[in-house]
C-alpha positions in Angstrom: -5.8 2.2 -11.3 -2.6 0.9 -12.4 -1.4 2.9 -15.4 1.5 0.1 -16.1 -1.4 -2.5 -16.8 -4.7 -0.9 -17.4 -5.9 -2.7 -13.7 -6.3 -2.2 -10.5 -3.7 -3.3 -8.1 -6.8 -4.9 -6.4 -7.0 -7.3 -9.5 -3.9 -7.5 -10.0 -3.3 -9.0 -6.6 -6.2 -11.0 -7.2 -4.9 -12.2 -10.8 -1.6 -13.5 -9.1 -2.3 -14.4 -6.1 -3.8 -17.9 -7.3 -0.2 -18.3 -8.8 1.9 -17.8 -5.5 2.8 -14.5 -6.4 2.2 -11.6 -4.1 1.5 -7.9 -5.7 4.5 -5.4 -3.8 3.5 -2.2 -4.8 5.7 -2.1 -7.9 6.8 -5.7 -8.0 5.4 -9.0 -8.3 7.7 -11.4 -5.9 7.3 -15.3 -5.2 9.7 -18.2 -4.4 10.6 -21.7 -5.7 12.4 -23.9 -2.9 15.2 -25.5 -3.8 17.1 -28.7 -1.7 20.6 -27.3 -2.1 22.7 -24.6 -4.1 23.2 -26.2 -6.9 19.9 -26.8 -7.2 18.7 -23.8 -7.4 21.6 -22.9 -9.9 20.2 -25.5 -12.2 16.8 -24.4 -11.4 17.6 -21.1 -12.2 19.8 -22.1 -16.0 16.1 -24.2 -16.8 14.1 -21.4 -16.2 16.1 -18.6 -17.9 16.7 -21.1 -21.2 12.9 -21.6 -21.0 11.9 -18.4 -20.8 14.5 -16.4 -24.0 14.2 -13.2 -24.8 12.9 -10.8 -21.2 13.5 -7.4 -22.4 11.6 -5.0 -21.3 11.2 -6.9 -17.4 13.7 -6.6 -14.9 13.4 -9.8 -13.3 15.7 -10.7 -10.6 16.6 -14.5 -9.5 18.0 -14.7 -6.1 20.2 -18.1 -5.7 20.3 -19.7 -2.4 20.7 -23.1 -1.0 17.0 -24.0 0.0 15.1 -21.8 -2.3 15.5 -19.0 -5.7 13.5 -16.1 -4.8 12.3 -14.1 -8.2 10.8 -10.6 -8.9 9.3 -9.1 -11.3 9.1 -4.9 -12.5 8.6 -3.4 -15.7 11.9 -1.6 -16.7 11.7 2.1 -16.5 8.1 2.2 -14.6 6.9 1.6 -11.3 4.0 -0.2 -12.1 3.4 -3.7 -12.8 2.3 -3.7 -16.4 0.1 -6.9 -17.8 3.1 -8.4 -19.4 4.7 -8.7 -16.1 1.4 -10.4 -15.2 2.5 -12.8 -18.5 5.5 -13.9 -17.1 4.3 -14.4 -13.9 1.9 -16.9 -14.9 4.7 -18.1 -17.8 7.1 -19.0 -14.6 4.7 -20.5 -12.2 3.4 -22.5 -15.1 7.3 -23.7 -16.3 7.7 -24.7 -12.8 4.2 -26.7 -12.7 5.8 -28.8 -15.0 8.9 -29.3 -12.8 6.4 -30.7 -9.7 7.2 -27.3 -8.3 5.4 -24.4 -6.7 5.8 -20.8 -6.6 4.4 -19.5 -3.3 5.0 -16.1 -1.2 6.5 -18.0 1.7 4.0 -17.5 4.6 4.8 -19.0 7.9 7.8 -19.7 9.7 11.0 -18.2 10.6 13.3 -19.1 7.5 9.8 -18.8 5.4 9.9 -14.9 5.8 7.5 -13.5 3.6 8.1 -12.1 0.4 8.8 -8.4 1.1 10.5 -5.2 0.2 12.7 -2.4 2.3 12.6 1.2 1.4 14.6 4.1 3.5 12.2 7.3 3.7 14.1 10.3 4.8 12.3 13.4 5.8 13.8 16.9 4.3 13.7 20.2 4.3 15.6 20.7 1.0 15.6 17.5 -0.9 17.6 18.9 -3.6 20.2 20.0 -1.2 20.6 16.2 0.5 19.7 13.9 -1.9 23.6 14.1 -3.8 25.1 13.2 -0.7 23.0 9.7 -0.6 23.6 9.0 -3.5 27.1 9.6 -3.5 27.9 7.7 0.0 25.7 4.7 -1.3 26.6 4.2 -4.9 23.1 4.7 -5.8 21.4 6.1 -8.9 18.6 8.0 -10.1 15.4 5.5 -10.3 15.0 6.6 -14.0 17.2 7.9 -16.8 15.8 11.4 -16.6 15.3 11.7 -12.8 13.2 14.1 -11.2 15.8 15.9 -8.7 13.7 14.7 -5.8 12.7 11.2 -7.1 13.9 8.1 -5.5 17.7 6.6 -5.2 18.4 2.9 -6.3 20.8 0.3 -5.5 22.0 -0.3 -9.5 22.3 -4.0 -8.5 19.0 -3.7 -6.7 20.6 -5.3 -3.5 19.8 -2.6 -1.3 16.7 -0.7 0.0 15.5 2.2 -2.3 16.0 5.5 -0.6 13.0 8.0 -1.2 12.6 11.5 0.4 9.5 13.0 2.4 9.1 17.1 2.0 9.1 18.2 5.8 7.6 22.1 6.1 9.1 22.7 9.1 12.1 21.4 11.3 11.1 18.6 14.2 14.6 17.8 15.9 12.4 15.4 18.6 11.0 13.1 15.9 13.4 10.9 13.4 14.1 11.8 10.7 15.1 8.5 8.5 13.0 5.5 8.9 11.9 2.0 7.0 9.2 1.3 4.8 8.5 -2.5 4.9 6.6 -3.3 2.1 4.6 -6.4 3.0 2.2 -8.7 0.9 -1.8 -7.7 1.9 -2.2 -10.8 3.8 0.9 -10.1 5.7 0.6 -6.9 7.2 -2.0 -7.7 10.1 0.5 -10.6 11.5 3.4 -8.2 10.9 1.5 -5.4 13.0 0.6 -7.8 15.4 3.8 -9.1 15.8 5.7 -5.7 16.3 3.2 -4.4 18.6 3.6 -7.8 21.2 7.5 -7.6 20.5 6.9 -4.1 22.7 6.1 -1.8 19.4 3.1 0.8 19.2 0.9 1.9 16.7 1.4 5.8 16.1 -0.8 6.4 13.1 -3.3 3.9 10.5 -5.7 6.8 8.8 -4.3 5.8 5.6 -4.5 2.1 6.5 -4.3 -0.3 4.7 -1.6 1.8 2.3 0.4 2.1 5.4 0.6 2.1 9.3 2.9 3.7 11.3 4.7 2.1 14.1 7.6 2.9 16.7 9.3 0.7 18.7 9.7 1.3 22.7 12.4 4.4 22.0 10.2 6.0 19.4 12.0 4.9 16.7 9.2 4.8 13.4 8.5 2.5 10.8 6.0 1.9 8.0 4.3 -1.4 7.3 2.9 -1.0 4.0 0.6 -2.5 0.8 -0.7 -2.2 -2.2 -3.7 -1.6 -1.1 -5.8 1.7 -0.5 -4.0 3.0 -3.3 -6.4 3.2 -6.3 -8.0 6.2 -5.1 
């Protein structure tokens, strides 16, 4: 169950999928293309003028010359909350009346699909390391009154979130930092699939479909994750 909303994050995938919006753990992300820059700049002012007052979101519109690239968190929370849901449904149905689409951006190279990066970084004494990365990455806490061992943000929300993973014991022949790729549910098979024939293997999947982990021919680790298998 989603606390933020009241649902599940299986209906909430299901509620905004229809919409071209993919469910990111704590994010709702999507795309409108755009045919140039300034395009997507006035794309961007019609949205924002339609749309007032969003306190209380932190939606984030991401300018580029062939498309603007929007997501959607509940300030202060994790979870996706049913007003997120709201405006979701409030953007795709401004941009209906434009003749545009929002859609997750499936297929093809320059199509990537909508994702997110976390760093995970295993510890032995989170409290001990955790100043240092946020010092050497201008991070800050994830919320106002932080746990000590919570998670580290980019405050422009540019860069990956950094989250730390209690180790019980030292294990010098295993890394000890890797990246959580935080794919949309009907990514993750072609992103598995694709790593493994690019020369990857599959380490670990009994918590699949939350997460599978992967390393690449050195034994370098990553995590391909969803939303799903997460509601207990």
């Amino acid at each position: 169950m989603d606390e933020g909303s009241g649902l599940t994050r299986q209906e909430i995938s299901e509620t905004v999928t229809g919409w071209g919006w993919r469910h990111i753990l704590g994010a709702l992300e999507t795309y409108v293309r755009a045919g140039s820059l300034g395009e997507a700049a006035d794309l961007t002012a019609r949205l924002t003028a339609f749309l007032g007052d969003v306190s209380g979101h932190r939606l984030r519109l991401d300018l580029r010359a062939d498309r603007v690239i929007m997501t959607i968190e509940s300030a202060g929370t994790t979870m996706v909350g049913r007003r997120d849901i709201e405006l979701a449904q409030r953007i795709s149905s401004f941009m209906g009346t434009l003749g545009l689409a929002t859609e997750p951006g499936v297929g093809g190279e320059r199509l990537r699909p909508v994702q997110a990066v976390e760093i995970g970084i295993d510890a032995m004494d989170i409290g001990a390391i955790r100043p240092f990365w946020k010092a050497i990455m201008g991070y800050a806490d994830e919320f106002e009154l932080s746990d000590p061992e919570d998670a580290l943000v980019d405050p422009l929300y540019q860069g990956p979130a950094i989250w730390f993973q209690q180790m019980d014991e030292p294990r010098p022949q295993r890394n000890r930092i890797h990246f959580d790729v935080v794919v949309p549910h009907d990514e993750a098979k072609r992103r598995i699939d694709a790593a493994i024939a690019a020369g990857g293997t599959l380490r670990y999947d009994a918590e699949a479909p939350a997460f599978w982990v992967l390393a690449d021919p050195e034994g370098n680790e990553a995590c391909v994750c969803t939303w799903q298998g997460r509601d207990g």
